[in-house]
C-alpha positions in Angstrom: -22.8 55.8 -9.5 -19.2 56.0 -9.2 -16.7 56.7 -6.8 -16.7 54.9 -3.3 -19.5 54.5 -0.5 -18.4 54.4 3.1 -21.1 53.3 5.8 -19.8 53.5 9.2 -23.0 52.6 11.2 -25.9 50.3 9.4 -29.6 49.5 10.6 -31.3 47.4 9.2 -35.0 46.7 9.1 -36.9 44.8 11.2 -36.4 41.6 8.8 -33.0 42.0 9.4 -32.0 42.3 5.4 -29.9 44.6 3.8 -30.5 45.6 -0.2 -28.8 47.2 -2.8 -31.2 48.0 -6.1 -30.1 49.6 -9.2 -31.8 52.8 -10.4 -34.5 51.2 -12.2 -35.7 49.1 -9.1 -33.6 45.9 -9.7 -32.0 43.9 -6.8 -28.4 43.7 -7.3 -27.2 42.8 -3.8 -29.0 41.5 -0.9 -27.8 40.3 3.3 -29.5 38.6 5.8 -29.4 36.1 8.3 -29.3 33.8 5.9 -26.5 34.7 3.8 -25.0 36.9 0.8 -26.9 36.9 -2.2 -25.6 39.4 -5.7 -27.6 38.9 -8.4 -27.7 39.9 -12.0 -25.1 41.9 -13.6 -23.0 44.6 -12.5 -21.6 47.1 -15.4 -20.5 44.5 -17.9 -19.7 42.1 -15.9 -22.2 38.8 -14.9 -21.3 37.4 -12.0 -23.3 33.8 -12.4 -23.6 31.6 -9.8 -20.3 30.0 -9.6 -18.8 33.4 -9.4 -21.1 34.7 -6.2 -18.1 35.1 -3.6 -14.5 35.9 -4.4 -13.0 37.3 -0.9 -9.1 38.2 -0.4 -8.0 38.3 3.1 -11.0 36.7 4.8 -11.9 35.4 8.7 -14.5 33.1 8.9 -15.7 32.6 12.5 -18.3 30.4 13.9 -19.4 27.6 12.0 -20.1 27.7 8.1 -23.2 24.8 6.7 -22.8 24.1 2.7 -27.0 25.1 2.3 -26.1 28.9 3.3 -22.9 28.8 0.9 -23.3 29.3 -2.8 -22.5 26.2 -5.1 -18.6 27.2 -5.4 -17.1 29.9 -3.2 -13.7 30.9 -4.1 -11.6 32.4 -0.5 -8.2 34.0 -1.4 -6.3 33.4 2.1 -9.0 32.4 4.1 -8.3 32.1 7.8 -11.1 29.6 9.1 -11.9 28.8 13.0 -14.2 26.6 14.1 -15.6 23.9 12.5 -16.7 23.6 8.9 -20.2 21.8 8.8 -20.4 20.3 5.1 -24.0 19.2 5.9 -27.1 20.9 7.7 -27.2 18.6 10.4 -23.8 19.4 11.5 -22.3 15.7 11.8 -20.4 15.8 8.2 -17.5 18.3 8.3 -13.9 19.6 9.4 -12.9 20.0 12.9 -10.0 21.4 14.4 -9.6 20.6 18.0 -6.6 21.6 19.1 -3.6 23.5 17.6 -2.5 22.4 14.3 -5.0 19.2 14.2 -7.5 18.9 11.1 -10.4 16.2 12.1 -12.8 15.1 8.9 -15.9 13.3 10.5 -18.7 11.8 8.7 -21.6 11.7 9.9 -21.1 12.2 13.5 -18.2 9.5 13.7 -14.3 11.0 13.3 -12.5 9.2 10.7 -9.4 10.7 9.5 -7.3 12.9 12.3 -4.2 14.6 10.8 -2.3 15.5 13.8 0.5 18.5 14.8 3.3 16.3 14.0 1.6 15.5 10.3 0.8 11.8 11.5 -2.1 10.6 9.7 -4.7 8.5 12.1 -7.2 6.3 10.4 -10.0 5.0 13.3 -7.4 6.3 15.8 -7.3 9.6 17.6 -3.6 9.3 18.6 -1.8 8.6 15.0 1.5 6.9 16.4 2.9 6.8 13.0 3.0 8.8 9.6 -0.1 6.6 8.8 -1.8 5.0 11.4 -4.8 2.6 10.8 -6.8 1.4 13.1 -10.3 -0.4 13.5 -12.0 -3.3 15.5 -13.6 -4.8 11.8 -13.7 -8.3 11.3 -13.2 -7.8 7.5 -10.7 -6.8 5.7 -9.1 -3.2 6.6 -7.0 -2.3 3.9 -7.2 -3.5 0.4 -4.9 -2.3 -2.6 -5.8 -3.5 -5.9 -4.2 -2.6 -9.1 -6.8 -2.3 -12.1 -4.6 -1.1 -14.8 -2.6 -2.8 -17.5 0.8 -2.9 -15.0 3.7 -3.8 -16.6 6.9 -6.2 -15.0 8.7 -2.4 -12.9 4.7 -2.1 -11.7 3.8 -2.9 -8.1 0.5 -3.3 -6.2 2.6 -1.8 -3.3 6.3 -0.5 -3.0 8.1 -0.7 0.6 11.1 0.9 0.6 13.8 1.1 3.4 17.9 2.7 3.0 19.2 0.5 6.3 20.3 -2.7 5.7 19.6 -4.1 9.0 16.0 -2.2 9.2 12.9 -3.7 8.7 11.2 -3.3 5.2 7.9 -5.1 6.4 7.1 -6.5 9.5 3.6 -8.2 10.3 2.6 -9.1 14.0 -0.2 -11.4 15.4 -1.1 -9.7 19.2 2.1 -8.2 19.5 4.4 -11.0 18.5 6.3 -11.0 15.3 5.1 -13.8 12.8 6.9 -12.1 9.4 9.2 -9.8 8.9 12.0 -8.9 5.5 14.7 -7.0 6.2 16.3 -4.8 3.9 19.0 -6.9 3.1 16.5 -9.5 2.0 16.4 -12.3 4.7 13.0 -13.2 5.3 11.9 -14.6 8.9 8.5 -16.1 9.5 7.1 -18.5 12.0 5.9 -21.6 10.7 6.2 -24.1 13.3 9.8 -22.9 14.3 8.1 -21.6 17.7 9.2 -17.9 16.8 10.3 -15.8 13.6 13.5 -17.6 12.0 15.0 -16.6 9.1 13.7 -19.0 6.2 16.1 -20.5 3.9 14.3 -21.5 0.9 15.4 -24.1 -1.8 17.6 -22.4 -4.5 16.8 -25.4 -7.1 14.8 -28.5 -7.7 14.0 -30.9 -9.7 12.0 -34.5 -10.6 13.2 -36.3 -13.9 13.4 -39.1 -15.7 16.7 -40.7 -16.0 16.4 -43.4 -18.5 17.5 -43.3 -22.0 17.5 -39.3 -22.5 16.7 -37.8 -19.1 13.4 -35.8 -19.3 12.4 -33.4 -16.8 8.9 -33.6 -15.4 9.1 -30.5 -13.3 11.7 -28.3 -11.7 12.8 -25.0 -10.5 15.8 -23.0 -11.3 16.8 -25.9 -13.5 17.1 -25.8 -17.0 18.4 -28.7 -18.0 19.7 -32.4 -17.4 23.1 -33.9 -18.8 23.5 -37.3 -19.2 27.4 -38.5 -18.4 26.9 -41.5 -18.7 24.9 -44.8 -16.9 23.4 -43.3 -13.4 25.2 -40.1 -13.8 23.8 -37.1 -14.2 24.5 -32.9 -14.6 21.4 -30.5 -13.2 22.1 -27.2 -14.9 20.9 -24.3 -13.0 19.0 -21.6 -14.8 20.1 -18.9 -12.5 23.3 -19.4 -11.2 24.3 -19.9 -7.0 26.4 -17.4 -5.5 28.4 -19.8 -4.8 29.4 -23.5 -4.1 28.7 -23.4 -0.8 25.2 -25.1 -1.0 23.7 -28.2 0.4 21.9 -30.5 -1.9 19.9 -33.3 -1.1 18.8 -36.2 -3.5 16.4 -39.2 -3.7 15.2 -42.2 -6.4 12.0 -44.2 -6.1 13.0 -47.5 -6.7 16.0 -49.7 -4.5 18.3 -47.2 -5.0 20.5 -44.3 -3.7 21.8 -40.9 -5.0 25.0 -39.4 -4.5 26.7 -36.1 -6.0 30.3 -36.3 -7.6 30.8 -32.4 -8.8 29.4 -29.1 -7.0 30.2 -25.4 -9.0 28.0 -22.4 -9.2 26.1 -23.0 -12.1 25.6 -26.8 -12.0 25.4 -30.4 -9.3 26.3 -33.8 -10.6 24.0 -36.5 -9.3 24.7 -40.4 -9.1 22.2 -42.9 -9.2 23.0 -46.6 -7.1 21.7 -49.1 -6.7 21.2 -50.7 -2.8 22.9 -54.2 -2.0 21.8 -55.6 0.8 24.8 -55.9 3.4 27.1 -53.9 1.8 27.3 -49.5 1.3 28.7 -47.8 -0.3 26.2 -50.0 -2.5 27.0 -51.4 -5.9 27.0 -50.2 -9.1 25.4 -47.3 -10.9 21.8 -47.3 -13.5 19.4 -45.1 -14.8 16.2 -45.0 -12.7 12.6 -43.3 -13.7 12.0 -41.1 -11.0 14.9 -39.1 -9.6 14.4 -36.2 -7.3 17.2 -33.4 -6.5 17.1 -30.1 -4.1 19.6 -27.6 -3.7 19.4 -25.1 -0.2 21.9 -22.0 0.0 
């Protein structure tokens, strides 16, 4: 048959199914209650199962279950209202609510609400933020793990903020703020400064041994020792201070003081004395086993 078939007003019978056969009796199209059904081939064309339903321009009202759709169901410019049941039961699906609100529930609980704005809500139904998670859990909520091979540029998570004085990362305990980097890089924590407090951390340190060749035991940011001469010493930085203005501390386990005689960017000279009794500045310099050297900025 060719050419084109208009029907303006249908009956169907009393099972309520609607068939088109082929000439030699074959069932090439069938409708019901139930759902669309073509079958078979048309011309030259097979149209398999994956292929069943290919609509342009098509409203779908009312709700739509995955057991009355064909496996894959291709809809040029679908307009859909109502919700989208992805389950029989109806508790697995899309929702839209309200105006410009998607809702993804699983099994009868909501848990992703994107909202008119385009914040994305996480165990909350009023997103406050781009993403907003929220749960009363007692493990952990979020978890981002890296699998891969990741190279040194790689991170598990990247934070990034274009105001200086902004907040790049800000963690609170019941409201309060207990951590928080800025953007300029000062970091503030609370440990046992009564609130957050901008932590200065040590720049440089080291424990050596200062007889015969000093030897360095362990350190940071130091990369090596010069000896001047009896009791005084040169700590080399490995990276280099901004600038001299630094505060640098010094002990030496034994009867025995340190002092520093030379301050610069990129190294602190250190004296070793040792204590008289009755009289400081004590007496005269020596090389001791154990001596200890921090540098704050």
């Amino acid at each position: 048959m060719a050419g084109t078939l208009i029907v303006s007003n249908l009956t169907t019978d009393t099972d309520n199914t609607f068939i088109v056969r082929s000439n030699t009796g074959t069932t090439l199209f069938s409708a019901n209650t139930s759902g669309i059904d073509v079958a078979n081939s048309i011309g030259a064309t097979a149209i398999t199962n994956d292929k069943i339903l290919s609509v342009a321009n098509t409203k779908i009202s009312g709700n739509i279950i995955s057991s009355q759709i064909a496996p894959s169901v291709t809809l040029t410019t679908p307009i859909i209202s109502g919700n989208l049941n992805l389950d029989s039961a109806g508790t697995t699906g899309i929702r839209v609510p309200s105006a410009n609100t998607i809702v993804f529930y699983g099994a009868g609980t909501e848990d992703v609400r994107i909202d008119a704005t385009g914040n994305v809500g996480i165990g909350t139904t009023s997103p406050a933020n781009l993403l907003h998670v929220e749960k009363s859990y007692s493990g952990t909520i979020v978890k981002i793990k890296n699998n891969a091979g990741a190279t040194s540029s790689d991170a598990g998570l990247e934070v990034e903020t274009s105001t200086t004085g902004a907040k790049t990362l800000l963690l609170k305990n019941s409201g309060t703020e207990i951590f928080s980097l800025l953007g300029s890089g000062e970091l503030k924590f609370n440990s046992g400064y009564g609130s957050s407090a901008t932590a200065y951390g040590v720049r440089a340190w080291v424990n050596f041994d200062g007889t015969g060749t000093p030897a360095i035991r362990a350190s940071g940011n130091v990369s090596s020792i010069t000896d001047v001469s009896v009791g005084s010493y040169v700590i080399n930085f490995s990276t280099a201070m901004p600038d001299a203005n630094y505060s640098a501390t010094g002990s030496v386990y034994d009867n025995a003081v340190t002092c520093f005689h030379s301050w610069s960017t990129g190294s602190v000279g250190i004296y070793t004395r040792v204590v008289q009794t009755g009289a400081f500045p004590t007496g005269s310099v020596a090389d001791y086993a154990t001596v200890n050297a921090a540098v704050f900025r």
